[in-house]
VOGU-3710 file (C-alpha; in Angstrom, 3 decimals, decimal comma):
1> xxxxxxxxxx> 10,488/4,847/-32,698  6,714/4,888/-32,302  6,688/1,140/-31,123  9,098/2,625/-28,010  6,861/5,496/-27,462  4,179/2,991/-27,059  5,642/0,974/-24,602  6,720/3,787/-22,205  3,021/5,111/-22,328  1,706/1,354/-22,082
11> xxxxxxxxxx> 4,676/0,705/-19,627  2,019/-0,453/-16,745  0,169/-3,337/-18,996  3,927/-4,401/-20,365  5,290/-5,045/-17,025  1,668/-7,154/-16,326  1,910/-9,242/-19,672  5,802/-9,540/-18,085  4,578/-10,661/-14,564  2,459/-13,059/-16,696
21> xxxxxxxxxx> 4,645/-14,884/-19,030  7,310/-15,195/-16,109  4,730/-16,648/-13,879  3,635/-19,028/-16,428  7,427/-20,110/-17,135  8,490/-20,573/-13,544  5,543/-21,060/-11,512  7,552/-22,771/-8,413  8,838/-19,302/-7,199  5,469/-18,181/-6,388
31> xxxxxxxxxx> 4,373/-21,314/-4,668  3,473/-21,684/-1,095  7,346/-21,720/0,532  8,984/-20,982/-2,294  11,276/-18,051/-2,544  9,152/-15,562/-2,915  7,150/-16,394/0,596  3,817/-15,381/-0,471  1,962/-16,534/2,880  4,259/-13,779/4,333
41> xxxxxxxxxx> 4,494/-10,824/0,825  1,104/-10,864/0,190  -0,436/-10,775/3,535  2,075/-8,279/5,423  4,372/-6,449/2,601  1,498/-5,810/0,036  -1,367/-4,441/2,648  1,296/-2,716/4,615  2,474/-0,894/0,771  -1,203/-0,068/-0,320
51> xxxxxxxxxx> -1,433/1,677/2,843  1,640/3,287/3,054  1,175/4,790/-0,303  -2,508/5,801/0,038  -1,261/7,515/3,037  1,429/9,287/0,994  -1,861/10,383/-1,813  -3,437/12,116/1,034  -3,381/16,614/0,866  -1,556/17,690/3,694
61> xxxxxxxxxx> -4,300/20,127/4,645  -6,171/17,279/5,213  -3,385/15,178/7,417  -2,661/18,912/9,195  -6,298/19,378/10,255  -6,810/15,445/11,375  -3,551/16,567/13,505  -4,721/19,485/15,197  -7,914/17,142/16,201  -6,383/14,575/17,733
71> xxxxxxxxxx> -5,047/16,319/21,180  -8,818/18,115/21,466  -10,294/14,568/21,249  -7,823/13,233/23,594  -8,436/15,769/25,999  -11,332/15,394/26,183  -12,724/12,364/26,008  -9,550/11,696/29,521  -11,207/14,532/31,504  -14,856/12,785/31,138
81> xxxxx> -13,268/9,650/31,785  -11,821/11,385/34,799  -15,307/12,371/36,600  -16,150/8,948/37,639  -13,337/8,871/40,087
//
């Protein structure tokens, strides 16, 4: 029972030493063109994830107020652009 305990506390390191060992078994599915397409996974899916879930991490006081500042900026900075005409 205590060995399960520790494995759904460690359950982030298990799944790495996982990751691991099946990358060191089969390393032809994470090759350049192999299934897994990591010239495509890593350099679009993964960046676009980090970002989606940092985004997700933010307070939404802080995403509300960034909100409300957007149209202010807007207006403003299109009626100075407007005065040269």
């Amino acid at each position: 029972m205590r060995l399960l305990e520790r494995v759904r506390k460690e359950w982030f390191m298990v799944g790495i030493v996982v990751a691991i060992g099946a990358a060191k078994l089969k390393p032809s599915v994470g090759v350049n063109g192999g299934p897994l397409k990591p010239e495509i996974t890593v350099s679009y899916i993964a960046v676009a994830t980090i970002f989606f879930n940092s985004g997700l991490s933010l307070k939404t006081e802080f995403a509300d107020s960034r909100l409300h500042a957007s149209p202010r900026v807007f207006c403003r900075d299109f009626n100075q652009g407007s005065w040269w005409k």
